[in-house]
ROLO-414223 format. One record per atom (N, C-alpha, C, O): residue in one letter; x, y, z. Coordinates in steps of 0.2 Angstrom, whole numbers, plus 2048, in hexadecimal, padded with zeros to 3 digits. Each point is the difference from the previous one (the first is absolute). Example, Ala and Ser with C-alpha at 12.3 -4.5 7.8 and 13.67 -1.06 7.14 Angstrom:
BEGIN
A8427E4827A7FC806800A804806800A8057FF803S7F98067F9S804806801S7FC805803S803806801
This chain:
BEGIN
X872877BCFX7FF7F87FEX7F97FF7FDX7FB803801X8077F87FAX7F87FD7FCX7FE7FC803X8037FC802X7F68047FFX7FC7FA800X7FA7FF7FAX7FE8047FCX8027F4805X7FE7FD7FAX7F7802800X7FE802806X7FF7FE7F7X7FA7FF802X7FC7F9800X7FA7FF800X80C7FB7FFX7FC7F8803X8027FF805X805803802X7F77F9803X8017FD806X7FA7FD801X7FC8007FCX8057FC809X7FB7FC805X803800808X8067FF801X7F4802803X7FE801806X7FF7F9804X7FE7FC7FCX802801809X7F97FC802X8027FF808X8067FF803X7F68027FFX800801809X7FB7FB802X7FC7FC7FCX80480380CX7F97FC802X800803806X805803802X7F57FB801X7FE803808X7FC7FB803X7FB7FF7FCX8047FE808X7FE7F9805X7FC805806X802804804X7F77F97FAX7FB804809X7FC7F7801X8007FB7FDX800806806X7FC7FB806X7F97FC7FDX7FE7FA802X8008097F8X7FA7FC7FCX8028027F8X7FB8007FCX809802803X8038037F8X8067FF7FEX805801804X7FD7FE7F8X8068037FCX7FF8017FAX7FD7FE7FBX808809806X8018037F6X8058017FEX8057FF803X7FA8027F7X8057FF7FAX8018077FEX7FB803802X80A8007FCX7FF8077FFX8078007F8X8067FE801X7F88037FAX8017FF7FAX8018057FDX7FC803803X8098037F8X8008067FEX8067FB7F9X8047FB802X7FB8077F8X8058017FAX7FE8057FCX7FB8037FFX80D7FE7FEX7FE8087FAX8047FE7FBX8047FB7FFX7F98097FDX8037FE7FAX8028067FCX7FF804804X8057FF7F7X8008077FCX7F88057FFX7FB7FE7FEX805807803X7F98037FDX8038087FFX806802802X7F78037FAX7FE805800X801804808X805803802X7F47F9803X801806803X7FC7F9806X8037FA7FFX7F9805807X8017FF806X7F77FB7FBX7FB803800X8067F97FFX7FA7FB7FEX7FE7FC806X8057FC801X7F8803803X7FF7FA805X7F97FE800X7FB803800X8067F5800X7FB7FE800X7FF7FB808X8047FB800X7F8806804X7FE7FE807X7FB7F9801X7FB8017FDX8077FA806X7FC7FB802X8017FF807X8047FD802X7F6807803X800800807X7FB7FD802X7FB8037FDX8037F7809X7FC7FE801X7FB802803X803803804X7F77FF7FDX7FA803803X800800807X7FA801803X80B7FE800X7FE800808X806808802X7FE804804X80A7FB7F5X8038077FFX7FE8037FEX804805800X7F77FC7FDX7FD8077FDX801806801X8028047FCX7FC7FD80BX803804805X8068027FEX801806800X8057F77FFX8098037FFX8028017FAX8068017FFX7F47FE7FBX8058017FAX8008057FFX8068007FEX7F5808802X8048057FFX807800803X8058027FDX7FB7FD809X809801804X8037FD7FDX8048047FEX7FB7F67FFX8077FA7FBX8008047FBX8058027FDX7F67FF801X8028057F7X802807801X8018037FBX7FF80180AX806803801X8047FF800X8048047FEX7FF7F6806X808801801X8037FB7FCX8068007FEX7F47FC7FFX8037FF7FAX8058057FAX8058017FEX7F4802801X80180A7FCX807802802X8048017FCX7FD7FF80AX807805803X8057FE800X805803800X7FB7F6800X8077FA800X8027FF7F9X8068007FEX7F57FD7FEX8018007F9X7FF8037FAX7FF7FD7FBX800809806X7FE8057FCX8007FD7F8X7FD8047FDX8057F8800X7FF7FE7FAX7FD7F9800X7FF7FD805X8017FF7F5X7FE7FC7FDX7F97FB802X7FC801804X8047FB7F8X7F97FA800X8037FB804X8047FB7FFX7F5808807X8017FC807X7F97FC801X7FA8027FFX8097F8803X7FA7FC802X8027FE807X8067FF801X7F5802802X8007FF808X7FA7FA804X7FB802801X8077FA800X7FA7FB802X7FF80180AX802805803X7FC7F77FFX7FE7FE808X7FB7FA7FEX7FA8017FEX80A7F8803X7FB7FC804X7FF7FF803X805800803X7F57FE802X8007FC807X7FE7F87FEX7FD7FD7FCX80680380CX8007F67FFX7FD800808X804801804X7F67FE7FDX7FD801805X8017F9805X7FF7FA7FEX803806807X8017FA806X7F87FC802X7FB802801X8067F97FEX7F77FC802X803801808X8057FF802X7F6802802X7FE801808X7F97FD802X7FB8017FDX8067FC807X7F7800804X7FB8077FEX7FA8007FFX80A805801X7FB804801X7FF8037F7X7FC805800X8067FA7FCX8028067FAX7FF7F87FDX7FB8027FDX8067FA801X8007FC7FCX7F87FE7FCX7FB802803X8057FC7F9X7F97FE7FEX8017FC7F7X8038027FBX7F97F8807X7FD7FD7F9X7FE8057FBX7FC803803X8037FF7F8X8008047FBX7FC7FC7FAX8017FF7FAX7F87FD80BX7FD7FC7FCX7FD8007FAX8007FA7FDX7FD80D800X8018007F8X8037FF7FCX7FF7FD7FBX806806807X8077FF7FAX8037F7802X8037FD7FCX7FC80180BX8007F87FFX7FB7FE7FCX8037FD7FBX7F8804804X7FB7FD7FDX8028007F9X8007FB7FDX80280C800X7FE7FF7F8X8087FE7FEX8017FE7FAX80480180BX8077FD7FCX7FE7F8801X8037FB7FCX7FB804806X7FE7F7802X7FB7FE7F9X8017FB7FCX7F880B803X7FE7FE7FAX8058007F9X8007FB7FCX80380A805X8018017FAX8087FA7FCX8027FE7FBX80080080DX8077FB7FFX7FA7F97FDX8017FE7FAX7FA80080AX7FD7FA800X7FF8017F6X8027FC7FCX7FC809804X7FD8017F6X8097FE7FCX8017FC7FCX802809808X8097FE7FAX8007FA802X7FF7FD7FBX8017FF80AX8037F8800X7FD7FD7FBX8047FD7FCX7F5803803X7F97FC7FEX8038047F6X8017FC7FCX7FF809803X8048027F9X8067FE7FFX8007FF7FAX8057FF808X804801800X8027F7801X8067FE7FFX7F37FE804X8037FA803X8067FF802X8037FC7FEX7FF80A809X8067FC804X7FD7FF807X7FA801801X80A7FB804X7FD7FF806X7FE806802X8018057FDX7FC7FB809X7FF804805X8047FF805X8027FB802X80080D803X8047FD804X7FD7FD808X7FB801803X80C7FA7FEX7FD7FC804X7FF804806X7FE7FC804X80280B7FFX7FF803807X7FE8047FEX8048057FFX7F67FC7FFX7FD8077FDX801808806X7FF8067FEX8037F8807X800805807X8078027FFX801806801X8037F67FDX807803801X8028067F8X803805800X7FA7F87FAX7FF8027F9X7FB807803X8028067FFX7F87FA804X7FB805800X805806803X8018067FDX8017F7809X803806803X805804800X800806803X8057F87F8X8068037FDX7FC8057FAX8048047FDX7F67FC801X8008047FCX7FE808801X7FD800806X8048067F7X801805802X7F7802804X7FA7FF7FEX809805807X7F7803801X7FD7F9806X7FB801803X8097F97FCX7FB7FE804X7FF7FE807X7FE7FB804X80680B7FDX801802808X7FF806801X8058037FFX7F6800802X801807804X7FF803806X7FC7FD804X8068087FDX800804805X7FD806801X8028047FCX7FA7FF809X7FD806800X806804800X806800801X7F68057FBX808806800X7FD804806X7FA800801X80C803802X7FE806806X8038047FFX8057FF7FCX7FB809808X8048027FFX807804801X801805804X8047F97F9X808800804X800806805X7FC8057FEX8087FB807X802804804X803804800X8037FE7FAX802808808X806806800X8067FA7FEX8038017FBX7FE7F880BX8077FE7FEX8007FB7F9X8058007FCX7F37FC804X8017FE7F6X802805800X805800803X7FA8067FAX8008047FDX8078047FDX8018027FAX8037FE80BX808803800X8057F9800X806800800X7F57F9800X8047FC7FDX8017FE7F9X8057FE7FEX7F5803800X7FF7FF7F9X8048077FCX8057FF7FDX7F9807805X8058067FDX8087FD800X8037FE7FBX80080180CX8057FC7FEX8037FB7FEX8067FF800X7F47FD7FEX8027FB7FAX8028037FBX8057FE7FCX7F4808801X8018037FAX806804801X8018037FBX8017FE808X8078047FFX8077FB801X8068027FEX7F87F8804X8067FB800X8007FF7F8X8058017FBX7F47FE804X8017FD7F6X8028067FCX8027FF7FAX7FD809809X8048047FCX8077FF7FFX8048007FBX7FC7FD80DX809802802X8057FD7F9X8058017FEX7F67F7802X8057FB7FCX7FF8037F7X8037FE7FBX7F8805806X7FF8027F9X8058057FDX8037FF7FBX7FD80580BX807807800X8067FC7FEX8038017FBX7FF7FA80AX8037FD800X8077FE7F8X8068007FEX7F27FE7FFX8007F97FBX8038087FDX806801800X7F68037FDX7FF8047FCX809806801X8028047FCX7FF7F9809X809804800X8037FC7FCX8038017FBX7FC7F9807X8047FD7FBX8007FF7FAX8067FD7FFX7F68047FDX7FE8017F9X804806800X8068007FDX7F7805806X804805800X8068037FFX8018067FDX8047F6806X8047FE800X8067FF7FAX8058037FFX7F67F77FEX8007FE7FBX7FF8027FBX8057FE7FCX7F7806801X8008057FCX805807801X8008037FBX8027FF80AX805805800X8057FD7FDX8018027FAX8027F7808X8077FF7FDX7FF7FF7F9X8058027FDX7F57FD800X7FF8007F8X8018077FDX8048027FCX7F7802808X8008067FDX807805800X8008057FDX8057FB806X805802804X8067FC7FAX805803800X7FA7F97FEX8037FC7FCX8008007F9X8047FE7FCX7F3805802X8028047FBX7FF8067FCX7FF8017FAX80180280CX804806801X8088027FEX8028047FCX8007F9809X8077FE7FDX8028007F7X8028037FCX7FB7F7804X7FF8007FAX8018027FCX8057FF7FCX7F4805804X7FF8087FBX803805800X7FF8037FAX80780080CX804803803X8067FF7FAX8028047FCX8007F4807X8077FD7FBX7FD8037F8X8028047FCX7F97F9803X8008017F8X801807800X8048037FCX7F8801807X8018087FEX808802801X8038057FDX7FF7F9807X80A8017FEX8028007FAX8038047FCX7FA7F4802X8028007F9X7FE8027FCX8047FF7FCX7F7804802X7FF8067FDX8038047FCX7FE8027FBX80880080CX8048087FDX8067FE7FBX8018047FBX8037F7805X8067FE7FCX7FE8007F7X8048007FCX7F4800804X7FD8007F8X7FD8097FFX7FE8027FAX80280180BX7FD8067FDX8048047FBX7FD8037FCX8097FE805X8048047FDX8027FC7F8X8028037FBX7FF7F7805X7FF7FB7FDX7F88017FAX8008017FAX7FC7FF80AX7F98017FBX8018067FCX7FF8007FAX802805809X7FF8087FFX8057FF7F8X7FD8007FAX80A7FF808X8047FE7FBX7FE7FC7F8X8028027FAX7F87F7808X7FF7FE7FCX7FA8027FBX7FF7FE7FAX7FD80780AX7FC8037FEX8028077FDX7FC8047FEX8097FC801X8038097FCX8037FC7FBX8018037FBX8017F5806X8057FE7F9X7F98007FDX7FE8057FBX7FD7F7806X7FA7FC7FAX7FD8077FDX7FD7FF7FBX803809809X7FE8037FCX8038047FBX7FD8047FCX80A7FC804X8048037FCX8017FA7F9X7FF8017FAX8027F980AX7FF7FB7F7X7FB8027FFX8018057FCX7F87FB804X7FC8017FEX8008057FBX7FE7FF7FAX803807807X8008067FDX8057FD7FAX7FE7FF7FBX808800807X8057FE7FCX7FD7FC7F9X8028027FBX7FA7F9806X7FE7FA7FDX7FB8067F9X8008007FAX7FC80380CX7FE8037FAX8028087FCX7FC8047FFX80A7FC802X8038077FDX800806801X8038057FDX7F77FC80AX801806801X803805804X801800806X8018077F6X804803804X7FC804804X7FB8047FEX8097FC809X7F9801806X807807802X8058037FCX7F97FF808X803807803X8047FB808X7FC7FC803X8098057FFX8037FB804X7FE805806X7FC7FD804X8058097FEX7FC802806X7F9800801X7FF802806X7FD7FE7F8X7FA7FE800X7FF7FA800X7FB7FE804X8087FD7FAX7FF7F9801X8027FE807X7FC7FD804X80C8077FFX800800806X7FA802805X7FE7FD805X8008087FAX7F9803806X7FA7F97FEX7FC7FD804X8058047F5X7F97FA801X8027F9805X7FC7FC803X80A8047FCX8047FA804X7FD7FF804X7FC7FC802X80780A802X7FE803808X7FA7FE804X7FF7FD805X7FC8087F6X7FB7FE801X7FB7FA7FEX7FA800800X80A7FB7FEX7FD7FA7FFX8017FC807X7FC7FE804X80B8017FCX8037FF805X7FD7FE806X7FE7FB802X80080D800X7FE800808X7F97FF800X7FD7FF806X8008017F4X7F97FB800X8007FA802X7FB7FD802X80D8007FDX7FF7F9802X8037FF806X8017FA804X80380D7FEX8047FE808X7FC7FD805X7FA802801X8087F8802X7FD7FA806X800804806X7FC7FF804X8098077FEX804801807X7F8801804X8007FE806X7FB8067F9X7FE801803X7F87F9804X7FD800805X8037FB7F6X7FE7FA801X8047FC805X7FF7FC805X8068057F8X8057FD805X801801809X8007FC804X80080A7FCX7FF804806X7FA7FE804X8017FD806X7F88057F7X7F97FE800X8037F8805X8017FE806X7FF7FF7F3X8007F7804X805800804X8017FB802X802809800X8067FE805X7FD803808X8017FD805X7FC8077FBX7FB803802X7FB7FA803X7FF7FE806X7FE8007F6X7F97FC801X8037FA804X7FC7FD804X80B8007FAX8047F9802X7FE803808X7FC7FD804X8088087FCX801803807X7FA7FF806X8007FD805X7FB8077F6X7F8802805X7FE7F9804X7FE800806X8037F97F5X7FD7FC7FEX8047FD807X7FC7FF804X80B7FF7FCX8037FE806X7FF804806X7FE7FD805X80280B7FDX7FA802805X7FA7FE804X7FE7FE806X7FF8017F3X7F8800802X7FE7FA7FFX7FA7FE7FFX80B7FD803X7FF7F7803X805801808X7FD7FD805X8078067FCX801802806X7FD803805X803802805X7F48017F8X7FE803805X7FB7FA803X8017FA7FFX7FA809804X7FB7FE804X7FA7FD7FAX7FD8037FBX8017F5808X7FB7FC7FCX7FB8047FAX8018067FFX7FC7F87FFX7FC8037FDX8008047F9X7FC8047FFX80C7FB7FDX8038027FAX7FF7FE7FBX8028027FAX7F97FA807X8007FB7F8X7FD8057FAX8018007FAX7FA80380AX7FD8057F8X8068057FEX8018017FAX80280380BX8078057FDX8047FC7FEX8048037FBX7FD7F8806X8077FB7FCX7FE8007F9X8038017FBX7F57FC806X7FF8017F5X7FE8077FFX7FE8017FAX802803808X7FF8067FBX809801800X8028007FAX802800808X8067FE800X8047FD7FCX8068007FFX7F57FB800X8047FD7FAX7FC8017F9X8027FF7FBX7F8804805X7FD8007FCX8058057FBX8018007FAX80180680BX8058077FEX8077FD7FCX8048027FBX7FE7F980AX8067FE7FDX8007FC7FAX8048007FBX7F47FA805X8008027F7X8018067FBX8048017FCX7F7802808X8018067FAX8078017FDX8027FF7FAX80280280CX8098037FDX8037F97FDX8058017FCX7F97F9805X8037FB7FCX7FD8017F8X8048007FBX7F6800805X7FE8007FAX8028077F9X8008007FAX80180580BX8038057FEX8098027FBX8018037FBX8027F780BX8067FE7FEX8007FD7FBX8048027FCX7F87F8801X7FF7FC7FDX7FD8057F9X8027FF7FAX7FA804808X7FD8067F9X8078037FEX8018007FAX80480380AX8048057FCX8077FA7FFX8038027FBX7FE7F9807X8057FB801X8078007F9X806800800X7F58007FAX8038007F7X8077FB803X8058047FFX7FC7F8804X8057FC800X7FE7F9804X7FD7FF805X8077FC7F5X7FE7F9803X8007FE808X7FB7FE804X80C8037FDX8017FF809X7FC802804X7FE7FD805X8008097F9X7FC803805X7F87FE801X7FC800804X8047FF7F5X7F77FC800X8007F9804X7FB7FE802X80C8007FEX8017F7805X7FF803808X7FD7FD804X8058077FEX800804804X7F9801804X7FD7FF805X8018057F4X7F9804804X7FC7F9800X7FC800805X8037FA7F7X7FC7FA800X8017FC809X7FC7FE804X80B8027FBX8027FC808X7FF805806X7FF7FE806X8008097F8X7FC802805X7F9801804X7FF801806X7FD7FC7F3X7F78017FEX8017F8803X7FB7FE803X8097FE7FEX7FE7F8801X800801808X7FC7FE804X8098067FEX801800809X7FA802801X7FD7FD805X8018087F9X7FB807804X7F87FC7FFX7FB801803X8077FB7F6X7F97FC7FFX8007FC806X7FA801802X80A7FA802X8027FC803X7FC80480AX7FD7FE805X8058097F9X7FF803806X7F9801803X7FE801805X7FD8007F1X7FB803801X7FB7FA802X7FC801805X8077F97F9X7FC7FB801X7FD7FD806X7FB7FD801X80C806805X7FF7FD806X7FF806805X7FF800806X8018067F5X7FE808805X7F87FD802X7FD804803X8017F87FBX7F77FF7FFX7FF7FE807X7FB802804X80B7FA7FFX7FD7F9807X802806804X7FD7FF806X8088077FAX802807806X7FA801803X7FB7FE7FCX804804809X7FB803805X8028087FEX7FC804802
C-alpha cells in the first residue's frame, strides 16, 4: 500500500492548569526534514517526540508544533505588568497617529493581548508527561491517517496508468512486421531510383542485419517487466516511493528506446501516449512516501 507524504495531525490534552495543542503536517521532501516548535517547560520530551516522529514517518517535511494555553488559578495566575505597560504605551501613540478613538475599557483590550497573563512554569510530572506523548501520537495517528488516504489516491492514478502503458504496448505488435516490411520497400526503391546493381544476397544479410538493429522485442520484454515490478512494489509495505521512481525512471529508458528504433508513424503516436502517462506518474511518484 502507498502512503502519501501530506497529512495533518492535531490532538489536544486537558490538565488541571493547562491545555495543549499538539500540531504535526508534512509535506513531500527528499528524506525526513523536521522542523520543531516545543514549549520550554517540554524540553525535556523532545528528543522522545523526534524520534517517534523519525520512526513513524520516515520521510518528508514535517512541521510539528505544541502550544500551551495556560488556565489563570489563584495560584499560577499573574499580571504580566511589563508587557501591560509597553502595549497600553504603544496603542495610546497608534490612536494619537492614527487619530482614532481609544478604546472605551482599556482592561478588557489590555488583557486579551498575548503575554499578558502569565504563569510560572514548573515542572511537568511522569503523568504530563505520557499525556502529552499521547497527544503526540494521537496527532501522528490522524497524520497516518490522512496520509493513507492520499495514498490511496495515488495508487488508483498510478495503477491506471499503468494500465495504460500496458494497452499501448499491446498495440505495438500489429505494426512490427508492418514496419520491418516498409523498411525493406524504402530501401530497395532507393537503390532502384539510383541504378545500382547491388548483389541480391548480400543486400539480404545486410537486411538482416539492419533489421535486428532495430528489433523492439527485447525493450518490449524489458518494459513489460518494469509494468510488472512497478504493480509489485505498490503492493508491498509503505515506504516505496523512491523504488517506484527509479522504476520509472528504467521504464523511461525502454519507452524512449522504442521511440529511437520506431522508423514508423504509428508507433511514434504510441511511444508519445506512452511518454504522456509515465510523465503523469513521475509527477505524483514525488508526494510517495
Amino acid at each position: 500500500m502507498i502512503y502519501s507524504m501530506t497529512g495533518f495531525g492535531k490532538a489536544t490534552a486537558e490538565f488541571p492548569h493547562r491545555k495543549i495543542t499538539v500540531e504535526i503536517k508534512s509535506l513531500n521532501s527528499k528524506q525526513l526534514d523536521l522542523a520543531m516548535k516545543v514549549p520550554q517547560i517540554y524540553k525535556d520530551t523532545e528528543m522522545e517526540i523526534r524520534n517517534e516522529i523519525a520512526r513513524r514517518l520516515e520521510r518528508g517535511k514535517v512541521d510539528f508544533f505544541i502550544q500551551v494555553e495556560n488556565k489563570a488559578t489563584n495560584d499560577t495566575a499573574q499580571l504580566n505588568t511589563d508587557v501591560i505597560k509597553g502595549y497600553y504605551t504603544q496603542l495610546q501613540k497608534m490612536a494619537d497617529t492614527l487619530q482614532i478613538p481609544q478604546p472605551a475599557d482599556w482592561f478588557q483590550t489590555l488583557l486579551r493581548l498575548p503575554d499578558a497573563l502569565k504563569s510560572d512554569p514548573t515542572e511537568i510530572d511522569e503523568n504530563e508527561r505520557r499525556a502529552v506523548m499521547a497527544a503526540v501520537n494521537e496527532a501522528i495517528d490522524k497524520l497516518m491517517d490522512f496520509r493513507a488516504q492520499e495514498g490511496a489516491m495515488l495508487q488508483k492514478l498510478f495503477t491506471e496508468k499503468i494500465d495504460n502503458i500496458a494497452r499501448l504496448l499491446d498495440e505495438v505488435a500489429p505494426y512490427e512486421q508492418e514496419r520491418i516490411e516498409k523498411i525493406k520497400k524504402r530501401i530497395v526503391e532507393a537503390l532502384e531510383k539510383i541504378g545500382f546493381d547491388y548483389d541480391k544476397n548480400r543486400m539480404e544479410q545486410e537486411m538482416i542485419f539492419y533489421i535486428e538493429k532495430l528489433d523492439i522485442n527485447e525493450e518490449k520484454n524489458r518494459l513489460d517487466n518494469h509494468l510488472k515490478y512497478f504493480r509489485e512494489t505498490m503492493e508491498g509495505n509503505c515506504g516505496q516511493g523512491k523504488k517506484l521512481g527509479f522504476i520509472a525512471q528504467e521504464m523511461g529508458r525502454e519507452i524512449n528506446t522504442l521511440g529511437s528504433k520506431a522508423n514508423h508513424a504509428e508507433l511514434q503516436k504510441i511511444v508519445v501516449r506512452m511518454k504522456d502517462e509515465l510523465e503523469q506518474i513521475k509527477e505524483q511518484i514525488l508526494n510517495a512516501m
